[in-house]
C-alpha positions in Angstrom: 54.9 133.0 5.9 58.1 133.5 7.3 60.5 130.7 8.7 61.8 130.5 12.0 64.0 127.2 13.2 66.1 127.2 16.6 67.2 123.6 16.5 70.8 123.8 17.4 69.7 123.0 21.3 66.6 121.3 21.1 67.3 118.4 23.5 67.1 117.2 26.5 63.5 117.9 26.2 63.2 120.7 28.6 65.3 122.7 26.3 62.4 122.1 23.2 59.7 123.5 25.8 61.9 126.3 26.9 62.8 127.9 23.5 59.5 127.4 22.5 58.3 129.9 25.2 61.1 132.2 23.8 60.2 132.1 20.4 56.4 132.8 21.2 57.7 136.1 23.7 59.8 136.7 20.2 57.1 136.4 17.8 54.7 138.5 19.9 57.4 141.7 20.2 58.1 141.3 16.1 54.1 141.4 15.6 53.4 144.5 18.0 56.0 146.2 16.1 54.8 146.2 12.9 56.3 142.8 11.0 54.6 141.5 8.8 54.0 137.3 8.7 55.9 136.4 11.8 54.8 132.5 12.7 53.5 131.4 16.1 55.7 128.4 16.2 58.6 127.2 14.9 59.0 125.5 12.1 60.1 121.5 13.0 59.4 120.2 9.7 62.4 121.6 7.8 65.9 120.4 8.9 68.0 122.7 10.6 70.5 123.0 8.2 68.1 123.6 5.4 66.8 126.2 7.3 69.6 128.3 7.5 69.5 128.9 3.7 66.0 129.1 3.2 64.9 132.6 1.0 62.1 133.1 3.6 64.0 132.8 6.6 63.3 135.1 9.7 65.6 133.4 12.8 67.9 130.5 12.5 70.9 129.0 14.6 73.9 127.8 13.1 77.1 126.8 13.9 80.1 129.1 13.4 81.6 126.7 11.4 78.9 126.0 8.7 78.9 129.7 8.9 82.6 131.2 7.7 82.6 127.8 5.5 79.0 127.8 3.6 76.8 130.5 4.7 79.1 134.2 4.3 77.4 136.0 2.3 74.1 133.9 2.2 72.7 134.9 5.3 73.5 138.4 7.5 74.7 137.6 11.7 71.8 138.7 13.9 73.3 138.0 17.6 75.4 135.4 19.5 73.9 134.1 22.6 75.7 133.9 26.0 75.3 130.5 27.5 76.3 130.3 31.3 78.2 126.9 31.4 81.1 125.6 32.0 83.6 126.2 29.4 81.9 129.1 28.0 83.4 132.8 28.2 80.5 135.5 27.1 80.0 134.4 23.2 83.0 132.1 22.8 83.1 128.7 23.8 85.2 125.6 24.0 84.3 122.0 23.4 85.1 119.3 26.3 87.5 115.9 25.1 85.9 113.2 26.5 86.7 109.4 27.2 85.4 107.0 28.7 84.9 106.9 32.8 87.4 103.9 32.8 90.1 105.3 30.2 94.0 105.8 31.5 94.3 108.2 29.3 96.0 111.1 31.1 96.8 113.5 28.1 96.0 113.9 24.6 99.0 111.7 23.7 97.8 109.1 25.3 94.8 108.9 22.6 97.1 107.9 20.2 95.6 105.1 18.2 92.3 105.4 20.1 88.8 105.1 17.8 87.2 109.1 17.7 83.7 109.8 17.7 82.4 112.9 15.4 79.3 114.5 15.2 79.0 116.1 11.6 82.0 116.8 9.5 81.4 120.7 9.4 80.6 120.9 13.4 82.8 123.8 14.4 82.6 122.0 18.3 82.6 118.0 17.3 85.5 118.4 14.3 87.1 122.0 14.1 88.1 122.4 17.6 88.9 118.9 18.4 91.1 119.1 14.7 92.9 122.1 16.0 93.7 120.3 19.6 94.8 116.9 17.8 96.8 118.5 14.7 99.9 119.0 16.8 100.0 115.5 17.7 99.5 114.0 14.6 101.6 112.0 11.9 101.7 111.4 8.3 98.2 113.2 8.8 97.1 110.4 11.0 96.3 110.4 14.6 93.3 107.9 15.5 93.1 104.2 14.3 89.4 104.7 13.5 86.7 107.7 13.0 83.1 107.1 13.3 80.5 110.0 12.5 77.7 109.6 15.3 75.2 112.3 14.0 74.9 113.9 17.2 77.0 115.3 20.1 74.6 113.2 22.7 75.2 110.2 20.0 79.1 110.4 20.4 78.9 110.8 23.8 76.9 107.7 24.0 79.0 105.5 21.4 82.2 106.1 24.1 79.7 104.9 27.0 78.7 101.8 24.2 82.5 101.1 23.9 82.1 101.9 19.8 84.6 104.6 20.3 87.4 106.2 22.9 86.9 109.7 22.9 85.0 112.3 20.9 85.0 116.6 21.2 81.7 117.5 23.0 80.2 121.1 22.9 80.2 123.0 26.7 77.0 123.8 26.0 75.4 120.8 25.2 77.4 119.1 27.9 76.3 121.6 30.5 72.9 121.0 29.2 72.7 116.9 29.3 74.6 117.2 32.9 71.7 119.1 34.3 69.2 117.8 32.3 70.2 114.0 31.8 73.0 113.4 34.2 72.6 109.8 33.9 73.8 109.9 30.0 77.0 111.2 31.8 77.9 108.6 33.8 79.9 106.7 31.6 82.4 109.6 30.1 84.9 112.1 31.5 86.4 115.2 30.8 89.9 114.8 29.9 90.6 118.3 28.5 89.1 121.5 26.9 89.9 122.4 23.4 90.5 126.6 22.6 87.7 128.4 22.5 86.0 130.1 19.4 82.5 131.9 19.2 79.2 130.1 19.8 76.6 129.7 17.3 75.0 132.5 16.0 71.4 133.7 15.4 71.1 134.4 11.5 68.9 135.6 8.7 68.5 135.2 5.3 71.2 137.9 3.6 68.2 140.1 2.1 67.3 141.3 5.2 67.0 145.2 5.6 69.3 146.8 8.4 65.7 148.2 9.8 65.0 144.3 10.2 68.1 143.4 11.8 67.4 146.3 14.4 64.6 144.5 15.5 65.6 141.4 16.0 68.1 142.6 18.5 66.0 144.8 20.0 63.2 141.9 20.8 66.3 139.6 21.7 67.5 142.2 23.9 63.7 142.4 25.4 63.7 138.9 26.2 66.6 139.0 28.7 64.8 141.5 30.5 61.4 140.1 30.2 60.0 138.4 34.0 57.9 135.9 32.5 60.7 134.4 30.4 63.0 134.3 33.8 62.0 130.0 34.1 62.7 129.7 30.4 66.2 132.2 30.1 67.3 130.1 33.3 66.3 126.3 31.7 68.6 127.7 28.6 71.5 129.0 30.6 70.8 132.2 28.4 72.1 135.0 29.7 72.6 137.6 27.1 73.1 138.1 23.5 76.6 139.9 21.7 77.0 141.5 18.6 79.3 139.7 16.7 81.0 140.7 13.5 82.2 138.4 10.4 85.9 139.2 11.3 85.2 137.5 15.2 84.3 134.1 13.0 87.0 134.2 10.8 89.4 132.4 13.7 87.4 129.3 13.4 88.3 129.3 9.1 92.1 130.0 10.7 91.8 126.8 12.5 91.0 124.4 9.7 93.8 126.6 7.9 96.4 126.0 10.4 95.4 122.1 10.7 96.2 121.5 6.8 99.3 123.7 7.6 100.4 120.9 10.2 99.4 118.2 7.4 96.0 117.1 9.3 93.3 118.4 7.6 90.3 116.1 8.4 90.2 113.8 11.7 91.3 110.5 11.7 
């Protein structure tokens, strides 16, 4: 059986429930047109990143970063969704600085010698954008007095509201999602400025895909944005269209690690 994993926004939990829905619309098309072991579900058993390499996989999400670091060349680019929130721009996006609701902070100077809060090292959004917007600033390759790795955007964002850290790099998307979904975990954190934007995370599939294969998995991605029944799911998602991105549109995001070590800041702290 094939594998299918979209865990990349799979929280708050109306996001699960909605992709669900998508996937089964997904898995329906691929069967009426002829594929061959499509599962019903997705797979929740296997981590997400494991996923992403896995030799029988059908439809992953990744990260951009992971992807021009890891994954060129192990697994083919399918589509790039187009979130509607804040801070996103069709399929680029930008991650939000945040500190916490009482900070003084009034720039990104002023986070000089503050304690950072990081997803995952490889997160293009939690570390490769936030790098990029701090490299500048740094000295002697040092910028914060401490770094913690949280796990999770929601996770940073809660360690600022905890007082375990001072400011973290959040994704728009997941931001936009937890604002409408979980406002309350909000409360405690604002926005004090927007990194550059890079493109979003991308649908992939394992690299030994045929080009007849790829075909339809855009055209049953580009069915779903057009499908009535999945207007309540496309809507809970923000989704509201796939693009067609090549290898050359991620390589910006390798450029910005690059130009980070250039400055002498190659990992946060």
């Amino acid at each position: 059986m094939r594998l299918a994993s979209l865990a990349m926004y799979a929280s708050p939990p109306p996001l699960a429930e909605a992709t669900a829905v998508l996937w089964r619309f997904l898995s329906d098309a691929l069967k009426r047109a002829g594929l061959d072991d499509v599962p019903e579900k997705l797979d929740t058993a296997v981590r997400y990143n494991d996923a992403w390499t896995h030799p029988n996989l059908l439809l992953a999400q990744t990260c951009g970063f992971p992807y021009v670091k890891h994954l060129r060349g192990k697994v083919r680019l399918v589509a790039t969704p187009v979130y509607g929130h804040r801070g996103c721009d069709g399929p680029l996006k930008c991650s939000f600085i945040v500190v916490g609701k009482e900070s003084n902070a009034q720039s990104l100077e002023d986070l000089r010698g503050a304690r950072a809060a990081i997803n995952e090292p490889d997160s293009n959004s939690g570390v490769n954008l936030f790098r990029a917007a701090i490299a500048p600033l740094s000295r002697n390759g040092r910028f914060f007095s401490s770094v913690i790795e949280t796990g999770g955007h929601r996770n940073s964002i809660a360690a600022i509201t905890s007082g375990k850290a001072d400011v973290a790099a959040i994704d728009c998307v997941t931001y936009g999602n937890v604002q409408r979904f979980d406002p309350g975990s909000l409360a405690g954190v604002h926005i004090l400025a927007e990194t550059v934007k890079g493109p979003g995370l991308p649908f992939i599939t394992r690299a030994e895909a045929s080009d007849e294969e790829i075909s339809l998995l855009r055209q049953v991605l580009r069915q779903a944005l057009a499908e009535p029944s999945l207007e309540t799911a496309r809507n809970v998602l923000s989704l509201k269209d796939f693009a067609v991105l090549s290898d050359a549109d991620y390589e910006p995001l390798a450029e910005l690690e690059r130009q980070a070590q250039r400055l002498g800041y190659p990992v946060i702290a």
